[in-house]
C-alpha positions as a Markdown table, in Angstrom:
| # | Residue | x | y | z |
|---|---|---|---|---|
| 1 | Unk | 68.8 | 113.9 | 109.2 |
| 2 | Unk | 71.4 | 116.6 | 110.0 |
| 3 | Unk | 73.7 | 114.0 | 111.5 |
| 4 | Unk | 73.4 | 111.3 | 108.5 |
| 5 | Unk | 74.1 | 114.2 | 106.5 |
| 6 | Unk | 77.5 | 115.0 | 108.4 |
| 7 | Unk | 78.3 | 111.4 | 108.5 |
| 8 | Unk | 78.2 | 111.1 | 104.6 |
| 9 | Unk | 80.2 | 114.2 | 103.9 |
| 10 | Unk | 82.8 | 112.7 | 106.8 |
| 11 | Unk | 82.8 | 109.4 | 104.5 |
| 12 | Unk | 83.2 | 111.9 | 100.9 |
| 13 | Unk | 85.8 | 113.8 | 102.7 |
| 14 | Unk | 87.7 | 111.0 | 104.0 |
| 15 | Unk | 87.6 | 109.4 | 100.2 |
| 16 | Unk | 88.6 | 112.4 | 98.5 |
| 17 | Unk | 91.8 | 112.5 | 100.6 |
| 18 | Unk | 91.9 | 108.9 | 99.9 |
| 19 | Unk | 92.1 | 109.5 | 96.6 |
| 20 | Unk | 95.2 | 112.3 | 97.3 |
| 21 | Unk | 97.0 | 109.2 | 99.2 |
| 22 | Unk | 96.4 | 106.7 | 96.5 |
| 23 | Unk | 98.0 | 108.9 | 94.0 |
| 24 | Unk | 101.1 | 110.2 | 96.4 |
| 25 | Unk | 101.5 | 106.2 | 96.2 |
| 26 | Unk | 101.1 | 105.3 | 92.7 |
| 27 | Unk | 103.7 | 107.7 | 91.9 |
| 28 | Unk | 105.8 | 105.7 | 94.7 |
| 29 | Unk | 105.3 | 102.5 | 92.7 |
| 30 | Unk | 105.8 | 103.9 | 89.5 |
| 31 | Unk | 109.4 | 104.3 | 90.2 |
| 32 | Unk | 110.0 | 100.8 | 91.1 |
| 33 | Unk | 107.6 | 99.3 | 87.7 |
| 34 | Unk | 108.6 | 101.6 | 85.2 |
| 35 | Unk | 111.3 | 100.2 | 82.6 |
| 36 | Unk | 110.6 | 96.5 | 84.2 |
| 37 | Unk | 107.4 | 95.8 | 83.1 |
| 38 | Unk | 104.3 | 97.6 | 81.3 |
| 39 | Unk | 101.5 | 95.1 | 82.8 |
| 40 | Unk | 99.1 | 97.2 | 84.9 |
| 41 | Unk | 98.7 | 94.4 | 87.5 |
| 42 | Unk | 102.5 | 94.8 | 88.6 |
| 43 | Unk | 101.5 | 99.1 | 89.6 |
| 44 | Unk | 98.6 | 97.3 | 91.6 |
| 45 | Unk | 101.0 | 94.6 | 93.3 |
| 46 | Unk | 103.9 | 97.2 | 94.5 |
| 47 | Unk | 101.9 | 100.0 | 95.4 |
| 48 | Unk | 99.7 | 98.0 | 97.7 |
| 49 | Unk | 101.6 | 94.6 | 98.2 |
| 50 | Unk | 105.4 | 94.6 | 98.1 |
| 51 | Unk | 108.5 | 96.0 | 100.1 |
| 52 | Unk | 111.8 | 95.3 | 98.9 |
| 53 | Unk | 112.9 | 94.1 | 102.4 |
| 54 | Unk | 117.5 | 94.2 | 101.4 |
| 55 | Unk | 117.2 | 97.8 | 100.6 |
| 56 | Unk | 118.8 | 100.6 | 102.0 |
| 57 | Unk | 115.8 | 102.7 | 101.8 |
| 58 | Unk | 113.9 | 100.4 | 103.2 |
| 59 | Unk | 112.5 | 102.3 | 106.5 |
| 60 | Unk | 111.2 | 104.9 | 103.5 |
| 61 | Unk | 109.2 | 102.3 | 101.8 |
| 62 | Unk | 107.7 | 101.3 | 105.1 |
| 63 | Unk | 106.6 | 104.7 | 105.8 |
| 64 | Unk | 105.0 | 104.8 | 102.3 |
| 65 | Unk | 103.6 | 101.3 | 102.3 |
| 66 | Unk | 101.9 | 102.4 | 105.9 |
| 67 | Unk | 100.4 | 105.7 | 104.9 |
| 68 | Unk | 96.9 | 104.9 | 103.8 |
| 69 | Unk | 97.2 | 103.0 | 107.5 |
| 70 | Unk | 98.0 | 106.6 | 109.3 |
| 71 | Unk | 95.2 | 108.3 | 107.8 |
| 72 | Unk | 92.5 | 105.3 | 108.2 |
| 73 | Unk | 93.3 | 105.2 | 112.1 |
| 74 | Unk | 93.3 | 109.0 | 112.2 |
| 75 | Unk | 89.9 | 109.0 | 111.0 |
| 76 | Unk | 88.1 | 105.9 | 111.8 |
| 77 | Unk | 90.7 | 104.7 | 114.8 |
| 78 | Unk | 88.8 | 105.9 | 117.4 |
| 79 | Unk | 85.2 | 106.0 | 116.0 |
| 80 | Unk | 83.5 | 103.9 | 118.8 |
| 81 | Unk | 85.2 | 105.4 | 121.8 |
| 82 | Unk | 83.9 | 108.7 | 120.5 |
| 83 | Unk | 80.2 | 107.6 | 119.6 |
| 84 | Unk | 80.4 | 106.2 | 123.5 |
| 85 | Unk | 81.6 | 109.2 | 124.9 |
| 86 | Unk | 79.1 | 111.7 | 123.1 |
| 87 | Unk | 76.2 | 108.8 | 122.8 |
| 88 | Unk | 76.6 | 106.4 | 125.2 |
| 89 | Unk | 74.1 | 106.6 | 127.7 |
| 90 | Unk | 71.0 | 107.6 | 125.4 |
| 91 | Unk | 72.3 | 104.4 | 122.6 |
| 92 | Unk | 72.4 | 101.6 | 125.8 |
| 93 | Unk | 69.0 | 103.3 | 127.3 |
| 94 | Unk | 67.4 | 102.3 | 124.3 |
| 95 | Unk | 68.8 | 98.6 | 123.8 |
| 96 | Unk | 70.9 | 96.5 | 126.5 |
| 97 | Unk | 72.1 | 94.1 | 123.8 |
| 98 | Unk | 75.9 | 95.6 | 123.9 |
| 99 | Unk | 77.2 | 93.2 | 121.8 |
| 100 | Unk | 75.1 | 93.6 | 118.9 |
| 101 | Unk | 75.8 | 97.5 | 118.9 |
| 102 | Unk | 80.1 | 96.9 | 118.9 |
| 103 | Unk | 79.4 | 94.1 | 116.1 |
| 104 | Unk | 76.9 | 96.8 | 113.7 |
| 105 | Unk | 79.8 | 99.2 | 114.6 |
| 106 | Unk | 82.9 | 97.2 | 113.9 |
| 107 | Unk | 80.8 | 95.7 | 110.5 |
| 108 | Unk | 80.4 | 99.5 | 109.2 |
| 109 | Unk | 84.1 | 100.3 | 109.4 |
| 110 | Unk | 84.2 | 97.4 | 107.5 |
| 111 | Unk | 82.4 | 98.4 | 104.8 |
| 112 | Unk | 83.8 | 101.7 | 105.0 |
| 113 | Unk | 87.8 | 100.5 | 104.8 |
| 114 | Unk | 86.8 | 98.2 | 101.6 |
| 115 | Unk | 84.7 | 101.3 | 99.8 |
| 116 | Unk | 88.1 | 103.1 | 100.7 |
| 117 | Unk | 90.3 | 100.4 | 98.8 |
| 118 | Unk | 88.1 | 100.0 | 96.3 |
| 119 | Unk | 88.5 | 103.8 | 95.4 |
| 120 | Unk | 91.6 | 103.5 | 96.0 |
| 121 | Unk | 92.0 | 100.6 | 93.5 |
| 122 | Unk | 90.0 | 102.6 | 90.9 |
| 123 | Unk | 92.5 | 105.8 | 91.2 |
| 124 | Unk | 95.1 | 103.2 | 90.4 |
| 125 | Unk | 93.1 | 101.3 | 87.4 |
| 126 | Unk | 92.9 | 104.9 | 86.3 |
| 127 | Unk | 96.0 | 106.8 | 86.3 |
| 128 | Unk | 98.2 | 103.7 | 85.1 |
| 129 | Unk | 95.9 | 103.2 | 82.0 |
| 130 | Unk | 96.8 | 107.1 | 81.7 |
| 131 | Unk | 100.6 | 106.7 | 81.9 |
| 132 | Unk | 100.2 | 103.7 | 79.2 |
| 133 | Unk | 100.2 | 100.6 | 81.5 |
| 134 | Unk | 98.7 | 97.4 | 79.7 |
| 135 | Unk | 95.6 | 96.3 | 81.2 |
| 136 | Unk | 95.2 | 92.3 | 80.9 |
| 137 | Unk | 92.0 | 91.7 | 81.7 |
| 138 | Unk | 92.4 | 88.1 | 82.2 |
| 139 | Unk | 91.6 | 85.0 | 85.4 |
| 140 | Unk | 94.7 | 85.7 | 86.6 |
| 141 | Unk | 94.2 | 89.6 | 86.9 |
| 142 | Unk | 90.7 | 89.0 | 88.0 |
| 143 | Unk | 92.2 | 86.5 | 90.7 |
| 144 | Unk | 95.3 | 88.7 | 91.8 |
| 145 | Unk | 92.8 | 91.9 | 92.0 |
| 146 | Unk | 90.6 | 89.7 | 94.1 |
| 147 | Unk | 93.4 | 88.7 | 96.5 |
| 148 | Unk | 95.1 | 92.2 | 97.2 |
| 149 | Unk | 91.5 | 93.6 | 97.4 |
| 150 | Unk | 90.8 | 91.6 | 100.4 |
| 151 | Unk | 94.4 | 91.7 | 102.0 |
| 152 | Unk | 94.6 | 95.3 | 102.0 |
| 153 | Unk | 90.6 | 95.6 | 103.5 |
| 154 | Unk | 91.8 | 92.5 | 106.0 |
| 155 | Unk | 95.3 | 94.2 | 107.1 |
| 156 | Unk | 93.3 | 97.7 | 107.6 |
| 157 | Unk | 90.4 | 96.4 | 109.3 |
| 158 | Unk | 92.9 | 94.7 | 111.5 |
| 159 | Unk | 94.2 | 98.0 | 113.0 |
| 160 | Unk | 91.2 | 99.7 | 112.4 |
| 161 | Unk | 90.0 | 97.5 | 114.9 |
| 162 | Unk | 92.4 | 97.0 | 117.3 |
| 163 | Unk | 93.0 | 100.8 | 117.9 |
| 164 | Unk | 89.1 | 101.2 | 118.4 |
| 165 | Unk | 89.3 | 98.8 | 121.0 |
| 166 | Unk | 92.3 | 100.5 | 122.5 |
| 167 | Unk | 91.0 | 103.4 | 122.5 |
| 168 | Unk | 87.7 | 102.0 | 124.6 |
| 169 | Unk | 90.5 | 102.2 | 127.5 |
| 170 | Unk | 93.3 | 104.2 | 126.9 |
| 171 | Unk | 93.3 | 107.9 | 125.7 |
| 172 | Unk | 93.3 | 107.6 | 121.2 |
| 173 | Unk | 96.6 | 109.4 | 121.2 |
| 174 | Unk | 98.1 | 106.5 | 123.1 |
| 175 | Unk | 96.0 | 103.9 | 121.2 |
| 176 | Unk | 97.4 | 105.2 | 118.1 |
| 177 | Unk | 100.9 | 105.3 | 118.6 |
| 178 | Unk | 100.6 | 101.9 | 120.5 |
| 179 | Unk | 99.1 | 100.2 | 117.0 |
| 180 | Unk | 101.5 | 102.4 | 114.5 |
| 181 | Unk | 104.7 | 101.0 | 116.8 |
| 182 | Unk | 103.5 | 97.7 | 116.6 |
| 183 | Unk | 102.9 | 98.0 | 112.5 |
| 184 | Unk | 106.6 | 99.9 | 112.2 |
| 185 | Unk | 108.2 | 97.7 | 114.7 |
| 186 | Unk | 107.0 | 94.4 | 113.2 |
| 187 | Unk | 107.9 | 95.7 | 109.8 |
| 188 | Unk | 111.4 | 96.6 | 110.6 |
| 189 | Unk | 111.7 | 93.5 | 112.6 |
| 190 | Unk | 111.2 | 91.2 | 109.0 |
| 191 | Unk | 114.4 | 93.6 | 107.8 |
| 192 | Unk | 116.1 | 92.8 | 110.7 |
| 193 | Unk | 115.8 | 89.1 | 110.4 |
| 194 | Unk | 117.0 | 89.4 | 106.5 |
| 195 | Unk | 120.1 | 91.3 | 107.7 |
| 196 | Unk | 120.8 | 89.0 | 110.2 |
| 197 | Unk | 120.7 | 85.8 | 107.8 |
| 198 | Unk | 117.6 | 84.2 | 110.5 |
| 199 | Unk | 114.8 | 82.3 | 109.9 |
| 200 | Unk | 113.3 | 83.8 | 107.7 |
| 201 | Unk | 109.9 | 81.4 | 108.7 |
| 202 | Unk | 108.9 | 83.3 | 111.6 |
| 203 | Unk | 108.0 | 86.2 | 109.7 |
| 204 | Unk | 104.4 | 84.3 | 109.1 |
| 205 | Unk | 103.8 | 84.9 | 112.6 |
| 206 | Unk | 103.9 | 88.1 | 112.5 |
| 207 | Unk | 100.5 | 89.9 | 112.1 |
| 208 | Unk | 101.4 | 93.4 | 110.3 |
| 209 | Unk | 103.2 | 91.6 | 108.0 |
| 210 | Unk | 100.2 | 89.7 | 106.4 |
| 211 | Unk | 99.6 | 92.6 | 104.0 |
| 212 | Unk | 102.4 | 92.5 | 102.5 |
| 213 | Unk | 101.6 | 90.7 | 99.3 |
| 214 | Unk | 104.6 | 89.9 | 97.2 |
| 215 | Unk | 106.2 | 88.2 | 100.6 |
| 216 | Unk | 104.0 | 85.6 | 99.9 |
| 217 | Unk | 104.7 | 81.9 | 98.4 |
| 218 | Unk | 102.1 | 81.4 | 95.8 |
| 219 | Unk | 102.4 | 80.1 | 92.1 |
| 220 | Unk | 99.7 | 82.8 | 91.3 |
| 221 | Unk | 102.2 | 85.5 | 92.1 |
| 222 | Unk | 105.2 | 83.6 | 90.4 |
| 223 | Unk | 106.0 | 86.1 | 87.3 |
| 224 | Unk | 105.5 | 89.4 | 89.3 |
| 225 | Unk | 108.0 | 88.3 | 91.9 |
| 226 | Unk | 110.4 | 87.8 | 89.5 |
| 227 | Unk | 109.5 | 91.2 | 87.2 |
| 228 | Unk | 109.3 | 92.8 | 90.6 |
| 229 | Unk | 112.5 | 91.2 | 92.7 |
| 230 | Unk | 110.5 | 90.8 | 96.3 |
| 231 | Unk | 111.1 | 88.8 | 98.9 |
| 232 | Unk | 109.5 | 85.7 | 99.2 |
| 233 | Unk | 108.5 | 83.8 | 102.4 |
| 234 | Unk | 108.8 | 80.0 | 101.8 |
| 235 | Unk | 105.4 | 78.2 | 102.8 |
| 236 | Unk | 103.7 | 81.9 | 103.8 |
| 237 | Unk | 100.2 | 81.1 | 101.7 |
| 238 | Unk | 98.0 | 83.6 | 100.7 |
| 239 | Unk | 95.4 | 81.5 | 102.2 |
| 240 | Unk | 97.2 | 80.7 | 105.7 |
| 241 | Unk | 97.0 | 84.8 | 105.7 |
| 242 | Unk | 93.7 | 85.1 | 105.3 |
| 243 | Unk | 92.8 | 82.5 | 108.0 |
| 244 | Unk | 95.4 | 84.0 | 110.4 |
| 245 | Unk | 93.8 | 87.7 | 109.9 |
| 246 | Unk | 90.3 | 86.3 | 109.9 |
| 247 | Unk | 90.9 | 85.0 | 113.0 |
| 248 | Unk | 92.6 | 88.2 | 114.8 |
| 249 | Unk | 89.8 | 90.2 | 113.8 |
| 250 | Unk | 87.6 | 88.1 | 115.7 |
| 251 | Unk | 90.1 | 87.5 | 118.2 |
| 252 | Unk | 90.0 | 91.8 | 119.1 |
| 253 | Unk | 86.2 | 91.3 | 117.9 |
| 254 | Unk | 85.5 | 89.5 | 121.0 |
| 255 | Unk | 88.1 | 91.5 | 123.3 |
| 256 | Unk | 86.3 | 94.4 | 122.4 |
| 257 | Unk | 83.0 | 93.2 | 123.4 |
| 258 | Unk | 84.6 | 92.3 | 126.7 |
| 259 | Unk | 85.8 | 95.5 | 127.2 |
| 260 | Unk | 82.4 | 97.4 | 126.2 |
| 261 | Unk | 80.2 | 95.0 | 128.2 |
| 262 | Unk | 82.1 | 96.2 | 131.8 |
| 263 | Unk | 82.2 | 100.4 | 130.7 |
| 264 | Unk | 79.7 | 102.5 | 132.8 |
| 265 | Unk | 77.4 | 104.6 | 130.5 |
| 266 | Unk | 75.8 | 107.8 | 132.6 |
């Protein structure tokens, strides 16, 4: 009882400062959409979905587009390693079916990081309505809404993920730095590529850069890439994205369950 307990004030706790870091980022966004455009769904789209790759200040944008990443690994980035640690041996006395504990693990940080959005989502919803931002509730809101909801959720889970499974091997510290350089790296690669005139194609490929919404070719976001100047990616679907981050999740899924099948529990 005592330790559901903690866990559910751990889960509160890490929504309320949720909540702090969705309206740090609002504000952000606020700068970009105000004057421009007084539709709701445009605060939603650049506060959780665009980065104005020619910029100057880009490298700032990137560190305010990846904060609600920094906190979710610092909380939930090396959940597993720690539950082995403190747990191990009496959880794997009890059941030798390995695979099914990392799976009921990795499918409750799941359902954790999209509670967090949708919180998230809701501080947004609320404070722009405040400010005086139209809401249109309409398909195509209903369908954009959709869409970022389950980008953001995918992209988080992603690293979510893959520091867990780091940190199954390496010390978290490591495991945390390794996935942040990867996110910051690959992000200020893209920038790189748009300075240097490249093929802009490759960027696809990249996997921290599927969250970023507004990069995306889609007639769905058509009007707020224009109200909102972004960048867009010819022939990078919104689809192809979900595919490609469907399929690293179960690519570091299965890693994972590699990894935890071969670890010694005393």
């Amino acid at each position: 009882m005592k330790k559901s307990s903690n866990l559910y004030m751990n889960f509160v706790k890490s929504l309320i400062f949720g909540i702090i870091i969705s309206t740090v980022t609002f504000f952000c966004a606020l700068g970009y959409v105000k004057g421009n455009s007084n539709n709701i769904t445009h605060i939603f789209l650049q506060q959780y979905g665009n980065l104005f790759i020619k910029n100057d200040s880009y490298s700032i944008e990137v560190a305010i587009f990846l904060l609600p990443h920094f906190y979710l690994l610092y909380i939930w980035g090396q959940e597993t390693s720690i539950i082995m640690t403190k747990f191990g041996a009496y959880i794997f006395t009890r059941t030798d079916k390995r695979s099914n504990w990392i799976i009921n693990r990795y499918a409750i940080l799941g359902l954790r990081i999209f509670i967090y959005y949708i919180f998230q989502f809701l501080v947004t919803l609320i404070l722009g309505i405040a400010l005086g931002f139209k809401l249109y509730v309409s398909i195509y809101f209903l369908q954009v809404i959709s869409f970022e909801l389950l980008m953001v959720t995918l992209s988080a889970y992603l690293i979510i993920l893959l520091s867990n499974t780091l940190s199954l091997i390496v010390d978290f510290m490591y495991s945390f730095t390794m996935v942040i350089f990867l996110e910051v790296a690959s992000l200020c690669y893209c920038h790189l590529v748009y300075s240097l005139n490249l093929n802009c194609g490759m960027i696809k490929y990249i996997p921290f850069c599927q969250g970023v919404f507004l990069w995306h070719d889609s007639n769905l976001l058509h009007n707020a890439e224009l109200s909102l100047n972004s960048s867009v990616i010819k022939d990078f679907s919104l689809v192809y994205s979900v595919s490609y981050l469907l399929f690293l999740i179960f690519i570091v899924i299965f890693c994972s369950n590699l990894i935890i099948k071969k670890i010694d529990v005393y």
